[in-house]
Each structure stands twice: as structure tokens, then as C-alpha cells.
PDB file with SEQRES, HELIX, SHEET and CRYST1 records, atoms N, CA, C and O in Angstrom:
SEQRES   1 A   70  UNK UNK UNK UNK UNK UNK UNK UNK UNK UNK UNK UNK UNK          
SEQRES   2 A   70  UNK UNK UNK UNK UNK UNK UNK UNK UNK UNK UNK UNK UNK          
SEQRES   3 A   70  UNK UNK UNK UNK UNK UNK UNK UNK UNK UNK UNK UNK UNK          
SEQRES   4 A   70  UNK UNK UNK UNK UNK UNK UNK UNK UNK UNK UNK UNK UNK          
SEQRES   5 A   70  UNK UNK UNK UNK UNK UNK UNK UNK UNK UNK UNK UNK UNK          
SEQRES   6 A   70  UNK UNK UNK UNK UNK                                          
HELIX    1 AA1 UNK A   15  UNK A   18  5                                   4    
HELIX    2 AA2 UNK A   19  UNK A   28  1                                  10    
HELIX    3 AA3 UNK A   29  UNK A   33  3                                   5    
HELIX    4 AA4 UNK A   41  UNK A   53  1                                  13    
HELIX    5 AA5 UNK A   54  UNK A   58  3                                   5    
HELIX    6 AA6 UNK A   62  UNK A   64  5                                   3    
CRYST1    1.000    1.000    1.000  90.00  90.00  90.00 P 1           1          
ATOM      1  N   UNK A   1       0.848  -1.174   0.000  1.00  0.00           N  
ATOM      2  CA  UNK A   1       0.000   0.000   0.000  1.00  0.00           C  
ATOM      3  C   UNK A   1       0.897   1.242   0.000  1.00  0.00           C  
ATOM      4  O   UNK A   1       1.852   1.411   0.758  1.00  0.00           O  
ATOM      5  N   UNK A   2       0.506   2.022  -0.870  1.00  0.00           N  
ATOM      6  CA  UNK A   2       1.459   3.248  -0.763  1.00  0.00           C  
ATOM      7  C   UNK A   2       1.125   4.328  -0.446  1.00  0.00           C  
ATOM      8  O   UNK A   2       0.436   5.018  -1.198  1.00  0.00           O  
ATOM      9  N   UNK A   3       1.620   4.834   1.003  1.00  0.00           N  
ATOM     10  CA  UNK A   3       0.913   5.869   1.841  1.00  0.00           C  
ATOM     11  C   UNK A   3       2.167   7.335   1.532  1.00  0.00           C  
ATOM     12  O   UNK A   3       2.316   8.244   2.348  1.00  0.00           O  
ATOM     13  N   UNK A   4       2.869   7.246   0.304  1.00  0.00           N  
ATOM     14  CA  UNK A   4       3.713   8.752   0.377  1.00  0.00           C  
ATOM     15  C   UNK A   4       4.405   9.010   1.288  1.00  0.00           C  
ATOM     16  O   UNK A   4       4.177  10.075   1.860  1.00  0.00           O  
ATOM     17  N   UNK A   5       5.501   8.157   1.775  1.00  0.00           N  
ATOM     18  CA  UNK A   5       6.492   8.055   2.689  1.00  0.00           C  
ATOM     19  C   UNK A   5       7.669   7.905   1.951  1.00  0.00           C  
ATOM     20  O   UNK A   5       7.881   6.718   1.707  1.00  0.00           O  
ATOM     21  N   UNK A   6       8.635   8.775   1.440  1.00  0.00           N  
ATOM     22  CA  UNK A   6       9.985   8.713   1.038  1.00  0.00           C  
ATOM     23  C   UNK A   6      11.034   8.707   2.101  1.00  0.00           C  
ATOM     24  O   UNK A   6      11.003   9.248   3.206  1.00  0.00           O  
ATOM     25  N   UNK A   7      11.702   8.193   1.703  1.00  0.00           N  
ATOM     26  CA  UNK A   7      13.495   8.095   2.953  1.00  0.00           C  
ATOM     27  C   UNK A   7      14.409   8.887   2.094  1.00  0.00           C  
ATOM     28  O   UNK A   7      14.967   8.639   1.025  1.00  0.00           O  
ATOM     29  N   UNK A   8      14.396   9.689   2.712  1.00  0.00           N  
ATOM     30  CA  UNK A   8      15.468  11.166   2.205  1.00  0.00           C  
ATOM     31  C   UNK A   8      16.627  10.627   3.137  1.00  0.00           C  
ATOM     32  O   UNK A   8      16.244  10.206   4.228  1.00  0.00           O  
ATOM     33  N   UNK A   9      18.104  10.568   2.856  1.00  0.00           N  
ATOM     34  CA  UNK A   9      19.357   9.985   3.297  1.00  0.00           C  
ATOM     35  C   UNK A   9      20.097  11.704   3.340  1.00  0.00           C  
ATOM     36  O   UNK A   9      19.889  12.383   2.335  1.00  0.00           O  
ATOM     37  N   UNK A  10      20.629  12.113   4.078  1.00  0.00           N  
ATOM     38  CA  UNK A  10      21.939  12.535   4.656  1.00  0.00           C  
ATOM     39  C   UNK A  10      22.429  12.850   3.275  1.00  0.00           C  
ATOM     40  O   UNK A  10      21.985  12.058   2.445  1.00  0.00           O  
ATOM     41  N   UNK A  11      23.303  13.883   2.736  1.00  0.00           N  
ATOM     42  CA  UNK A  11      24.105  13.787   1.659  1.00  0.00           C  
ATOM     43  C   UNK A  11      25.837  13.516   2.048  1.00  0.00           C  
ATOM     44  O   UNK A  11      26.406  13.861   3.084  1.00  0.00           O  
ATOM     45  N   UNK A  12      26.220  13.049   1.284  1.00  0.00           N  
ATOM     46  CA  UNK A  12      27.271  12.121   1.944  1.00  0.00           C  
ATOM     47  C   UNK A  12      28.410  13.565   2.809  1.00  0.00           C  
ATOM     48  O   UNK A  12      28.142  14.718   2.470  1.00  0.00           O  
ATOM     49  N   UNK A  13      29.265  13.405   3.572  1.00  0.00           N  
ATOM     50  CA  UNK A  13      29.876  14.328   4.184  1.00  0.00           C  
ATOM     51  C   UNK A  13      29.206  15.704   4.866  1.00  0.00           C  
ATOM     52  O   UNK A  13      29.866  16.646   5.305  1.00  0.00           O  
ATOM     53  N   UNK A  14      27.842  15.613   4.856  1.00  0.00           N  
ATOM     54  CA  UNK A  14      27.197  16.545   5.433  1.00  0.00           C  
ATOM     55  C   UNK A  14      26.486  16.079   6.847  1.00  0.00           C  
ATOM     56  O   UNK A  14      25.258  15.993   6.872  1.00  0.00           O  
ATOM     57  N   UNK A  15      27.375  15.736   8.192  1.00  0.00           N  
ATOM     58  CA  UNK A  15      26.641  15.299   9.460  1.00  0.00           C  
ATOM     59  C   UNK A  15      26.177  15.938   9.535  1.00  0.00           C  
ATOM     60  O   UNK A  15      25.032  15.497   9.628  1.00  0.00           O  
ATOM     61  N   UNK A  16      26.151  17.475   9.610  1.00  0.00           N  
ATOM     62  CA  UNK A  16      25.095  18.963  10.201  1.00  0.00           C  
ATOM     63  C   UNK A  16      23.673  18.345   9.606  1.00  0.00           C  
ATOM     64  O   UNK A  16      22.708  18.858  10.173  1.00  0.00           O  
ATOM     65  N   UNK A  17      23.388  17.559   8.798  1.00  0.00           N  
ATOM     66  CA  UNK A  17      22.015  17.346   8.374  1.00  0.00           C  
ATOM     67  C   UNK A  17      21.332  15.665   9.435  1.00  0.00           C  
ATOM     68  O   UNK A  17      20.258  15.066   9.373  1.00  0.00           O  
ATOM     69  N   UNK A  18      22.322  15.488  10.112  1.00  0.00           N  
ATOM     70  CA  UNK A  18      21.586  14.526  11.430  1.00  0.00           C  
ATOM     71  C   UNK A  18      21.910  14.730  12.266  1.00  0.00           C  
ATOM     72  O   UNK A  18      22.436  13.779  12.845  1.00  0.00           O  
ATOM     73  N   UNK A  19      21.882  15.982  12.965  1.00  0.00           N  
ATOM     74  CA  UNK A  19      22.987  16.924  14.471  1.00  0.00           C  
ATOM     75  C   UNK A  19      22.712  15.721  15.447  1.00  0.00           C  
ATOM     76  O   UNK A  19      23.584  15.039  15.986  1.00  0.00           O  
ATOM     77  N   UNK A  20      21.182  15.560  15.600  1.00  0.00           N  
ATOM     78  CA  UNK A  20      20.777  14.897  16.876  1.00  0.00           C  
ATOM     79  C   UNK A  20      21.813  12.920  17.061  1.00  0.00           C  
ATOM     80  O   UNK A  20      22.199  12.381  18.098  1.00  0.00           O  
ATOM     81  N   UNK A  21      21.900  12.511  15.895  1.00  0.00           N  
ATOM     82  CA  UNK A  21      22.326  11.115  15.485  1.00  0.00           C  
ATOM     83  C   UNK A  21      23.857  11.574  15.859  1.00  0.00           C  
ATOM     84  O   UNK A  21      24.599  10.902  16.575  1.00  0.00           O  
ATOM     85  N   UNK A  22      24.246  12.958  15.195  1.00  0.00           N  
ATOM     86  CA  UNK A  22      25.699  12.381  15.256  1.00  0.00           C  
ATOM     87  C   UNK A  22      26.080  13.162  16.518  1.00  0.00           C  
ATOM     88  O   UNK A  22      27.273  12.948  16.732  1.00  0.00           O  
ATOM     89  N   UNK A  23      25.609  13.900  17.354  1.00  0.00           N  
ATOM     90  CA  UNK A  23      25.716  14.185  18.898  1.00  0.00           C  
ATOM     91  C   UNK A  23      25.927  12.756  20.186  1.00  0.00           C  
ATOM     92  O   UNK A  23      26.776  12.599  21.063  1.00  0.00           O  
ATOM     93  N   UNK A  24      24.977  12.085  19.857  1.00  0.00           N  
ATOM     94  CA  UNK A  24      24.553  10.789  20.302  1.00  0.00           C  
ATOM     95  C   UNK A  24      25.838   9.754  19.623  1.00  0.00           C  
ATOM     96  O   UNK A  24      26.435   9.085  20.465  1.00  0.00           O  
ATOM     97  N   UNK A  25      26.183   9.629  18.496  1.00  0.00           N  
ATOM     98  CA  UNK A  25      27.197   9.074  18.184  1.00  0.00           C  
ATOM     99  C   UNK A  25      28.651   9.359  19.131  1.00  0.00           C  
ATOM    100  O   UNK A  25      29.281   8.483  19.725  1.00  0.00           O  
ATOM    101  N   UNK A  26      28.957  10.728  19.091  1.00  0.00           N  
ATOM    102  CA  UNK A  26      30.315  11.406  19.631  1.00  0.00           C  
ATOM    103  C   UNK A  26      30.322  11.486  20.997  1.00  0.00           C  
ATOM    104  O   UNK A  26      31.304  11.796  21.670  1.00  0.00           O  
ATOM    105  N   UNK A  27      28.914  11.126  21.535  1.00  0.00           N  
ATOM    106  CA  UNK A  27      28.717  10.698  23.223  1.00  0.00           C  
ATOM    107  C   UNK A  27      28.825   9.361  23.418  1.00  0.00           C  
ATOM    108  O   UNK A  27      28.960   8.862  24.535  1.00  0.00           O  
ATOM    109  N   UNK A  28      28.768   8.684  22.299  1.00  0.00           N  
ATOM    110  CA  UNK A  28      29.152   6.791  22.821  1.00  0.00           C  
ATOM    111  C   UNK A  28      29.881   6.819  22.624  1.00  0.00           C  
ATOM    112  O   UNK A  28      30.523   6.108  23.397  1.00  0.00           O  
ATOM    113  N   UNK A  29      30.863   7.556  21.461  1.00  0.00           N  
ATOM    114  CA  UNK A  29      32.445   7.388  21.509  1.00  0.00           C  
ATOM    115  C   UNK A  29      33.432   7.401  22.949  1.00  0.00           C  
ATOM    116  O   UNK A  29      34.230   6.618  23.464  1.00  0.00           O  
ATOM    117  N   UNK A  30      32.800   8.968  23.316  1.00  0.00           N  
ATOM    118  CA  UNK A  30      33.570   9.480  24.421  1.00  0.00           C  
ATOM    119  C   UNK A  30      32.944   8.713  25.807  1.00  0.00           C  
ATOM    120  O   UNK A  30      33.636   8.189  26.679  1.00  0.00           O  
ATOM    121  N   UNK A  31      32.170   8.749  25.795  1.00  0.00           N  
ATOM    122  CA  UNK A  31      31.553   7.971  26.852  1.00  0.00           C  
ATOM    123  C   UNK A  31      31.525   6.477  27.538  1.00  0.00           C  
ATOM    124  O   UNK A  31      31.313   6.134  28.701  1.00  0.00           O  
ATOM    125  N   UNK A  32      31.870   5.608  26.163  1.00  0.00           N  
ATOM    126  CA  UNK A  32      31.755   4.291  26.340  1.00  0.00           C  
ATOM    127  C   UNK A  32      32.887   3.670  25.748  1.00  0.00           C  
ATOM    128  O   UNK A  32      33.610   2.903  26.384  1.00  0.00           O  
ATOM    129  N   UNK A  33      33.134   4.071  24.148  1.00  0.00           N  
ATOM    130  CA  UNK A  33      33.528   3.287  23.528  1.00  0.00           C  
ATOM    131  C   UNK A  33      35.484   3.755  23.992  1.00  0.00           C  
ATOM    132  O   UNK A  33      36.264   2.851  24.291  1.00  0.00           O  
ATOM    133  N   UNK A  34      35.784   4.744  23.968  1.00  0.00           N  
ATOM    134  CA  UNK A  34      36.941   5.337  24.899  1.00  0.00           C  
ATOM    135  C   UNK A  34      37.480   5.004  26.102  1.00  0.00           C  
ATOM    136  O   UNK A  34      38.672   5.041  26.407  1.00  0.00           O  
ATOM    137  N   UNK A  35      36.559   4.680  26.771  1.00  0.00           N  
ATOM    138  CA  UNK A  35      36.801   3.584  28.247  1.00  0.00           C  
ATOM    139  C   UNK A  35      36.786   2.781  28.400  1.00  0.00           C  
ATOM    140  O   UNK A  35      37.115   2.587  29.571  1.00  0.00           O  
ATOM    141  N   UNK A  36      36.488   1.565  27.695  1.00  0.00           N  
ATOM    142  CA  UNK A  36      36.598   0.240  27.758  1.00  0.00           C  
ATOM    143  C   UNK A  36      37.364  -0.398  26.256  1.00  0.00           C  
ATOM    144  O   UNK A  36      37.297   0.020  25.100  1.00  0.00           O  
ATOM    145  N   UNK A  37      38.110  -1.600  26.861  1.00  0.00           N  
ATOM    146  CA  UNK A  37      38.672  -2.423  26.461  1.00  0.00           C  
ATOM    147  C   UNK A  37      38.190  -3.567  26.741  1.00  0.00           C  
ATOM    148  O   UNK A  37      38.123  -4.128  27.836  1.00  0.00           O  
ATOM    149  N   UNK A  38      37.690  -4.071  25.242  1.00  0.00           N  
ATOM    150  CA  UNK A  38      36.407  -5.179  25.655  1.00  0.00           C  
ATOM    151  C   UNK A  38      37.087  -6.867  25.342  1.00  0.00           C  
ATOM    152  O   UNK A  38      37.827  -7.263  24.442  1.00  0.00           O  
ATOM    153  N   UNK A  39      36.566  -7.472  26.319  1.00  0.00           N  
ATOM    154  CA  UNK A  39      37.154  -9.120  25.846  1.00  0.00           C  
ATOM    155  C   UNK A  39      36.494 -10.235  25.494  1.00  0.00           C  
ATOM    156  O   UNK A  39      36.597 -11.460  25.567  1.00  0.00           O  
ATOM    157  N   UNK A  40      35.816  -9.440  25.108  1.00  0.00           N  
ATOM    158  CA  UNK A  40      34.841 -10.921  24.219  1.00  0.00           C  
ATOM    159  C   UNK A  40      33.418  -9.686  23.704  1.00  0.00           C  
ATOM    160  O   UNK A  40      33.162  -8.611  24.246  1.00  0.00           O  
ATOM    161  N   UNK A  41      32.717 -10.323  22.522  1.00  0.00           N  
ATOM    162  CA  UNK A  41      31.382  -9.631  22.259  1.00  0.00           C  
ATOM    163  C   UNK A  41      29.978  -9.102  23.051  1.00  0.00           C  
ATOM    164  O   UNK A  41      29.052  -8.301  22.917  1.00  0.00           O  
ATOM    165  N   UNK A  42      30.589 -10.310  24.130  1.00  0.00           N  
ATOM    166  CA  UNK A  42      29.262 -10.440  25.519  1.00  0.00           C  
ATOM    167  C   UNK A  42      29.892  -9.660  26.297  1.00  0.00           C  
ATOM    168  O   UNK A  42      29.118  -9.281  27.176  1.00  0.00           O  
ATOM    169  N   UNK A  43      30.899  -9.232  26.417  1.00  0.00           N  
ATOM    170  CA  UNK A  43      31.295  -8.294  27.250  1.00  0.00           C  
ATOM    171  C   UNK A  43      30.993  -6.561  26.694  1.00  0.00           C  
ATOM    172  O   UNK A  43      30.669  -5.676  27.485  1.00  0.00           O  
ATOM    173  N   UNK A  44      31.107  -6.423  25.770  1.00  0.00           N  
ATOM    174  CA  UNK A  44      31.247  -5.242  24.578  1.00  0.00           C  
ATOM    175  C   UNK A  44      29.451  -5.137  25.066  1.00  0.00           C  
ATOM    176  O   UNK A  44      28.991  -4.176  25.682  1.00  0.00           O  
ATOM    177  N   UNK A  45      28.737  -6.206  24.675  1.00  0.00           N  
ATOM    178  CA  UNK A  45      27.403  -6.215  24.786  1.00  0.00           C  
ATOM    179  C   UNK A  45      26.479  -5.763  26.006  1.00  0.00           C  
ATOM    180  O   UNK A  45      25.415  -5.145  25.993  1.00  0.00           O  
ATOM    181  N   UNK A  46      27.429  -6.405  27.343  1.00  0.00           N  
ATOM    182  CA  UNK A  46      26.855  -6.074  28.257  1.00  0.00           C  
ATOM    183  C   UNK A  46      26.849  -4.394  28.849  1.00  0.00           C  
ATOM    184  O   UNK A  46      25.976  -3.689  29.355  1.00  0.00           O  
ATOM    185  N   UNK A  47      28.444  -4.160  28.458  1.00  0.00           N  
ATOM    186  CA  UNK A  47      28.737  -2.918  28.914  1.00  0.00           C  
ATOM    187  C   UNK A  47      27.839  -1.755  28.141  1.00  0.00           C  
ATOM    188  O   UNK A  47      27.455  -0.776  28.780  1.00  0.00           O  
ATOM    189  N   UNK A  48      27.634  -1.857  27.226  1.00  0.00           N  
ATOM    190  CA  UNK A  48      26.681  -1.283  26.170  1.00  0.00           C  
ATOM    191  C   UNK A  48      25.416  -1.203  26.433  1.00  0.00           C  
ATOM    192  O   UNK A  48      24.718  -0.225  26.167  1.00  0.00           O  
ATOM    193  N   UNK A  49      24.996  -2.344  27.034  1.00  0.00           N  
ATOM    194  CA  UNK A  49      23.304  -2.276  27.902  1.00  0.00           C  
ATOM    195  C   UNK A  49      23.237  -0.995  29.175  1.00  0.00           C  
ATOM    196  O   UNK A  49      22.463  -0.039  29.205  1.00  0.00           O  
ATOM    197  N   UNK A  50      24.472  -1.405  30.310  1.00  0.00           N  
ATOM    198  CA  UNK A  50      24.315  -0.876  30.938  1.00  0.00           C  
ATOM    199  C   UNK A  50      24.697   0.711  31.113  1.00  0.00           C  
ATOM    200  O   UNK A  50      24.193   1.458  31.952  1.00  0.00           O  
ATOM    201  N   UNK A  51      25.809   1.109  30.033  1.00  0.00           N  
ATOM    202  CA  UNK A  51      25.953   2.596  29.554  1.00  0.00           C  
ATOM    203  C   UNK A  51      24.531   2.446  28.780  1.00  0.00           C  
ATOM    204  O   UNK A  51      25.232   1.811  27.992  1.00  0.00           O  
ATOM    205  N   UNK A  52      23.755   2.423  28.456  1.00  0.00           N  
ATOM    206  CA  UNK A  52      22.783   2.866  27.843  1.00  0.00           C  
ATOM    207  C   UNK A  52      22.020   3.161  28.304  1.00  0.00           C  
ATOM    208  O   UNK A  52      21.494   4.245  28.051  1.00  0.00           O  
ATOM    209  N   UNK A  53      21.392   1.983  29.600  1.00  0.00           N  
ATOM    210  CA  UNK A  53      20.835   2.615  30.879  1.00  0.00           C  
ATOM    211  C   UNK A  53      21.088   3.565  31.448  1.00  0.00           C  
ATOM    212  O   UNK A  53      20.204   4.294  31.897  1.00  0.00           O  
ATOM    213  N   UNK A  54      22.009   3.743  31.546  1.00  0.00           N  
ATOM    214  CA  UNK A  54      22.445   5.288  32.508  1.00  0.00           C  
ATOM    215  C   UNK A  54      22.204   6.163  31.290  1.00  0.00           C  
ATOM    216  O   UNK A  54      21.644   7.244  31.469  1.00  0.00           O  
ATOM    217  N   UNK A  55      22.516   5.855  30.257  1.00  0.00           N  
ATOM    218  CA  UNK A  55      22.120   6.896  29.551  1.00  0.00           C  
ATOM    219  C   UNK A  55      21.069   7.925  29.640  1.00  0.00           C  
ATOM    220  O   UNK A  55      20.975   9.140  29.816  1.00  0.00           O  
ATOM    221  N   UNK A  56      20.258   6.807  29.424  1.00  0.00           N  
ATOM    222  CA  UNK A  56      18.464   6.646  29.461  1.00  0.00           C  
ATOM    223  C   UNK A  56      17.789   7.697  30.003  1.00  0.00           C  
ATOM    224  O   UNK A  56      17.287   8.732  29.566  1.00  0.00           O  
ATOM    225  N   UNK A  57      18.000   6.734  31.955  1.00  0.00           N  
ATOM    226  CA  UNK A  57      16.902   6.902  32.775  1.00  0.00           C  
ATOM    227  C   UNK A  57      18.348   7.560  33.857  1.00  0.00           C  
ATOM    228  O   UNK A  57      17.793   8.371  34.598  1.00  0.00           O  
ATOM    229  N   UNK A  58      19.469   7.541  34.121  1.00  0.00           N  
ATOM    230  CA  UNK A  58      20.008   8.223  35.345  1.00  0.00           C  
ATOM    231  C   UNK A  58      20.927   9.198  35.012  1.00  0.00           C  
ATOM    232  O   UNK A  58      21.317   9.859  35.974  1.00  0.00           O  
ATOM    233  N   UNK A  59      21.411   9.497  33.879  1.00  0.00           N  
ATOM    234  CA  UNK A  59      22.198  11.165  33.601  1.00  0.00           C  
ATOM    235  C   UNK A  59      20.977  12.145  34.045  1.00  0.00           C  
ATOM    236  O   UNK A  59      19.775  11.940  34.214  1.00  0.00           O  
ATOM    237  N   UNK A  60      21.626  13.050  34.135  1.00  0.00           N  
ATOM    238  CA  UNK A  60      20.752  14.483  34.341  1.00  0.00           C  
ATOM    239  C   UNK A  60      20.513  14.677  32.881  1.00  0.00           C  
ATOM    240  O   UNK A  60      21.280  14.393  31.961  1.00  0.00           O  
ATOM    241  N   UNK A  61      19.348  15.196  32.821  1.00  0.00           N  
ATOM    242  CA  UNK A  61      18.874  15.337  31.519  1.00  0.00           C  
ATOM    243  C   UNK A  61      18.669  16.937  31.464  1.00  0.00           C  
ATOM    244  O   UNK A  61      17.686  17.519  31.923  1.00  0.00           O  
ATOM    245  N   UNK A  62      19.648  17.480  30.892  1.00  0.00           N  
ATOM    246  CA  UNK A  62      19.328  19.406  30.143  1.00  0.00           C  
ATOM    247  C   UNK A  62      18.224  20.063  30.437  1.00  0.00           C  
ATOM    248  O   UNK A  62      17.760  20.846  31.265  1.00  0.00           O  
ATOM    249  N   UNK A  63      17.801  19.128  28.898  1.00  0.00           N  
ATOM    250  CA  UNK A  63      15.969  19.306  28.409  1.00  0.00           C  
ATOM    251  C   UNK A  63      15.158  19.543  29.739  1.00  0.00           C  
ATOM    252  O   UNK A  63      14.537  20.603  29.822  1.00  0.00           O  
ATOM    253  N   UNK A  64      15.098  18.480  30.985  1.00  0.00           N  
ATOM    254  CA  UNK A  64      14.597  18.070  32.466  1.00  0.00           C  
ATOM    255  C   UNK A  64      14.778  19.445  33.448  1.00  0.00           C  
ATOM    256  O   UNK A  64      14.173  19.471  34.520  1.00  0.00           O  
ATOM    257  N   UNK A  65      15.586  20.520  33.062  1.00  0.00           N  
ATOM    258  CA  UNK A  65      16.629  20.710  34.611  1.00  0.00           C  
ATOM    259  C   UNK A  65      17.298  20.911  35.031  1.00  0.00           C  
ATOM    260  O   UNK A  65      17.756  21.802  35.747  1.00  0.00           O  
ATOM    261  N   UNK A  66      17.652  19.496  34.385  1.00  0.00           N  
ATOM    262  CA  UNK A  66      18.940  18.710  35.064  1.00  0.00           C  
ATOM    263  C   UNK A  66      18.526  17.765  36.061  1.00  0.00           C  
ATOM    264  O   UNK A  66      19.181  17.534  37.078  1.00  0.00           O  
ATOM    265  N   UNK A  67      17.838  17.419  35.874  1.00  0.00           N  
ATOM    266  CA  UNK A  67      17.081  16.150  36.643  1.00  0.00           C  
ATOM    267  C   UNK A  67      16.973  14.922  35.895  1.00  0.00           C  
ATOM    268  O   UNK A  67      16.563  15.147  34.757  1.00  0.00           O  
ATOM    269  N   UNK A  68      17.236  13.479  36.170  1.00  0.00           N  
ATOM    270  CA  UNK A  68      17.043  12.325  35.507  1.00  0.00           C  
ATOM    271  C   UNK A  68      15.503  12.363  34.965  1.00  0.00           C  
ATOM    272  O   UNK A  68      14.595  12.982  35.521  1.00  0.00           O  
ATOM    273  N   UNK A  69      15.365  11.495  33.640  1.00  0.00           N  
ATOM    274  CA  UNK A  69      14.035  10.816  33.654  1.00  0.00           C  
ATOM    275  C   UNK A  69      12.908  10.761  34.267  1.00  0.00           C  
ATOM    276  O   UNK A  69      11.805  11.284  34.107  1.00  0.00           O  
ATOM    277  N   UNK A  70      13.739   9.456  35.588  1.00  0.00           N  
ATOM    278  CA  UNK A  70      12.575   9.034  36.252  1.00  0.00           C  
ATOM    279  C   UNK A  70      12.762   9.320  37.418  1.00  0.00           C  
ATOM    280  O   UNK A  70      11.901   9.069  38.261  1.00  0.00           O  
TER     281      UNK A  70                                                      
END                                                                             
């Protein structure tokens, strides 16, 4: 069924056109992927759940305040 939904892509070398994606990118870099040295995939995996959680629901959130989530 075709409801007039196109996927418009990024033009190549232009991040300023996904600020929010590549903000969020350069915060898992620095945040996660910068601090750990991972030893196996389940490890990479787990640590990744639980930085994400904190991500989530226990950083201070800006937008909030500066108050978490929940």
C-alpha cells in the first residue's frame, strides 16, 4: 500500500544534516567506547546495555533541569 512516505538519506559528508544522530554518536564514543577495552562480544554487549541505561533513565537530563528521567 502506498501511503507517500519517502526516505530522504543525509548527503554524503554533510553530518550537520543529522545533528541529533551524530551528537549521540560522539557521546558513545567518548563515553563508552573510549573507556573500555572489551574481551569478548558479551562483554562489549553487556557494557553497552548498561551505559545505555544510565544513559536513558540516570544522567541528568538538560531538556529536564537537570534532573534524571525518572
Amino acid at each position: 500500500m502506498n501511503r507517500g512516505i519517502r526516505l530522504l538519506f543525509i548527503q554524503p559528508g554533510k553530518p550537520q544534516q543529522n545533528a541529533y544522530v551524530e551528537r549521540f554518536n560522539r557521546t558513545v564514543r567518548h563515553e563508552w567506547l573510549d573507556e573500555h577495552l572489551f574481551e569478548s562480544i558479551e562483554h562489549a554487549q553487556a557494557t553497552a546495555t548498561e551505559w545505555l541505561w544510565h544513559y536513558n533513565a540516570e544522567r541528568p537530563n538538560m531538556a529536564l533541569g537537570g534532573t534524571t528521567p525518572y
